[in-house]
C-alpha positions, 0 to 999 in steps of 0.5 A: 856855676861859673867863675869870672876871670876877674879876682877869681884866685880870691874867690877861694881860701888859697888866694883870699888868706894872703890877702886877709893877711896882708890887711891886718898888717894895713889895719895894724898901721892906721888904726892909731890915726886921729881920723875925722871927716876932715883932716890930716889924718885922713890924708895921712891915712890915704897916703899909706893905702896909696902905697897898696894901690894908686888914689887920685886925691880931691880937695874940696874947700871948706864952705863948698855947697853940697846939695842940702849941706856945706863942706865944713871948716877943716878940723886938726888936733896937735894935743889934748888933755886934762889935768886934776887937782892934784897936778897929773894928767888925767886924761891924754888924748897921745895916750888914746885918740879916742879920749877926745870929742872929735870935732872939739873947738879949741879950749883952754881954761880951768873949771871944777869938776861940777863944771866939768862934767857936762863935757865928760863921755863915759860907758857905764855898762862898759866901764873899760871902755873909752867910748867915740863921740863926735860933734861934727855940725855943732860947735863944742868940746869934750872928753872921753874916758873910761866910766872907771877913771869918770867915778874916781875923779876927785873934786876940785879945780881942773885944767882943760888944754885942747890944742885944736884948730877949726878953721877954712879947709877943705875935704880930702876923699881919694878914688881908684878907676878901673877902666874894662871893656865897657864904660858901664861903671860899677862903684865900691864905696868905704868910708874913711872918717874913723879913729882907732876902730879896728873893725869900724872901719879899718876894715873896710879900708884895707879890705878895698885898697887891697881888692882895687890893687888886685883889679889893676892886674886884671882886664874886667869887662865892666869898668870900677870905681873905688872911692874912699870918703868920710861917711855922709858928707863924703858921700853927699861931697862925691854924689855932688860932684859926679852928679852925672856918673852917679846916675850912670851907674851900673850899681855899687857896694859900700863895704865896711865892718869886715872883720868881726866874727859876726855872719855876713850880711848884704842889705838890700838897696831901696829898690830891692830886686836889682841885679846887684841884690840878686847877685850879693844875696845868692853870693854871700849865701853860698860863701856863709852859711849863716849869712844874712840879707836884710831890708833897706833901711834909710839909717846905716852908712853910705847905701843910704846916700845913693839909694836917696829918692834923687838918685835910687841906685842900685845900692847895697852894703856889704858888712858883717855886723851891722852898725851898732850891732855888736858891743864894742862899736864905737868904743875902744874895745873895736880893737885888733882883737877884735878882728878875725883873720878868716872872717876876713878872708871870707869877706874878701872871698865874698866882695870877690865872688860879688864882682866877679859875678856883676862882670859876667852878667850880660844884661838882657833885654826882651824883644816882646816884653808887651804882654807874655810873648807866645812860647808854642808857636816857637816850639818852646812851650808844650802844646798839652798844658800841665799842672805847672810849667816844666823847670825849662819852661819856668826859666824861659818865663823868669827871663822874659819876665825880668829881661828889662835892660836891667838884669842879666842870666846870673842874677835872674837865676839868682832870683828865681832859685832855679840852676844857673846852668839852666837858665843859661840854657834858656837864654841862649834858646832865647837869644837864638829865638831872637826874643832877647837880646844883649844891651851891654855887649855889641855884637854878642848873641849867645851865650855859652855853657862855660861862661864864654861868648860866641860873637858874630852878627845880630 
């Protein structure tokens, strides 16, 4: 196999466990930051990863329409509480963020505990859990403890203090470009709109902040992009606003839920069998054993929002635990032990191996492709048919098949299961033949065994 000159140091242990390192540290310093889809604790957030890596910074006001949906009002929070009937503060959102309803509206009343309760969010088969609710769209106020403090609540008056403010503001997203050879973009999207969840999705921001820092230093062929956005409407936010670059795009990740114990697991794109599916699926299977490749699904992060019908990208997820599947997402217990230090190197080893391979791979495409062009009279095909096609054969038939612009040697290799190295022989005998040629690389015509392009006319 070979390797791309881009992030190759942490497509290893060696290089990658640094870094692993280094984004604990980063998870260690956001994790307690009241974030929400709105806010200044996202950009309090942005403003510590921009000291990893240089963010542009985009305001979108409040009330901006976005597709099918508008900007909401900006949500801050100064102090929240609740105090029981015997004068003591029952609950503290200083004490832990998570103890608020995120997106609550301002309250300041007294009420019994009758009253109360409706607004009250335990996990009774977690009891010492506090567990993440939010109410983004509709306009209402709660609290989140634990189940052990929800039985032991005493009845009587009780004073609720939410010190909030809901009011015209705007969205905060921030991104990194990363300018290569070409304008072919390809984009990394996390989200940013999580409070005190360490895998969910601190994660993910270290990870990428630090991966982008480590792409500045380098001179891809592919041009990257790297966004950090709350989930959902961010996304949306950004499709809208990009709507043309959206479209041009060679294809993209969303990354997140990096450092739980949990196997890795790419999710396919709405289409299936695009080249960064090929690509993530053969890496993440090489890099863990017990890796897992799962179907698209319209329900997840954000993959969801660029693999919609209007856009259908090449789209994928990168994770190891999907959304919901482990019994301490959204609750408390995603805390810092919660996360794994080489279940992080081995995510970064992945996103890196990931990369690394979409820059290598030209695309090809076919220069017969009505019909399966006639391989004997090239002398490419043997003139006494067999049983089956010779491994040569079959991987000249897999690259004329699949050589629609879209796909390149590396991830048609991928697809088919036969070795790379061969099916990079094949296609340089084709380009030879003049049956394929590049669409991402003018001027290159042949492709050699170490990874490295021979240049010269066409």
């Amino acid at each position: 196999m070979s390797e791309s000159p881009i992030l190759a140091g942490l497509q290893h242990d060696a290089g990658a466990r640094p870094v692993a390192a280094r984004a604990l540290e980063l998870v260690r310093e956001i994790l307690p930051i009241c974030r929400s889809i709105t806010g200044n604790g996202v950009r309090q957030t942005l403003d510590i990863l921009s000291r990893e890596v240089p963010l542009q910074r985009f305001e979108i006001a409040s009330g901006t329409q976005v597709f099918d949906w508008e900007v909401p009002p900006e949500w801050n929070v100064r102090e929240a509480y609740l105090i029981g009937p015997d004068g003591k503060r029952v609950i503290d959102f200083r004490r832990h963020n998570l103890h608020l309803l995120n997106y609550s509206v301002p309250v300041r009343a007294r009420m019994p505990l009758a009253q109360l309760r409706p607004h009250l969010y335990s996990l009774p088969e977690h009891p010492d859990w506090i567990p993440y609710r939010t109410s983004y769209w509709r306009e209402q106020w709660g609290f989140c403890l634990t189940h052990r403090q929800l039985e032991a609540l005493p009845e009587g008056e009780y004073e609720v203090v939410i010190d909030s403010t809901l009011a015209p503001g705007s969205l905060t997203y921030a991104e990194c470009r990363i300018r290569g050879e070409l304008d072919d973009e390809f984009l990394i999207f996390t989200h940013i709109c999580h409070p005190s969840l360490a895998n969910d999705n601190a994660s993910g921001m270290a990870v990428a902040a630090l991966l982008a820092a480590a792409m500045t230093g380098c001179r891809p062929r592919l041009s990257y992009r790297f966004v950090f956005a709350p989930a959902t409407i961010g996304s949306i936010t950004w499709l809208a606003r990009n709507e043309a670059a959206a479209r041009a795009l060679r294809g993209g990740l969303s990354v997140g839920l990096l450092g739980d114990s949990a196997p890795l697991t790419y999710k396919r794109s709405r289409r299936a069998n695009t080249e960064i599916d090929n690509l993530a699926c053969a890496a993440v299977r090489e890099i863990d054993a017990a890796a897992r490749v799962v179907d698209f699904s319209p329900y997840g992060y954000d993959e969801r929002q660029f693999c919609s019908p209007g856009f259908d990208l090449p789209f994928g997820r990168l994770t190891r635990s999907s959304n919901g599947e482990y019994a301490e997402y959204h609750s408390s217990a995603d805390d810092l032990e919660l996360l794994d230090l080489d279940a992080l190197v081995q995510s970064i080893r992945a996103l890196a191996r990931i990369l690394g391979r979409v820059d290598l791979n030209h695309r090809l495409r076919n220069r017969y492709p009505c019909g399966e062009p006639r391989l004997g009279k090239r002398g490419l095909f043997r003139s006494t048919g067999g049983k089956n096609p010779l491994d040569f054969e079959y991987a000249l038939l897999w690259l004329l098949n699949q050589a629609d612009g879209t796909h390149g040697a590396l991830d048609i290799a991928a697809a088919s299961g036969l070795p790379e190295a061969l099916v990079r022989q094949a296609a340089d005998t084709l380009l030879q033949a003049e049956m394929l040629e590049y669409v991402d690389g003018a001027g290159i015509h042949s492709l050699k065994q170490d990874g490295r392009y021979r240049r010269g006319e066409k």
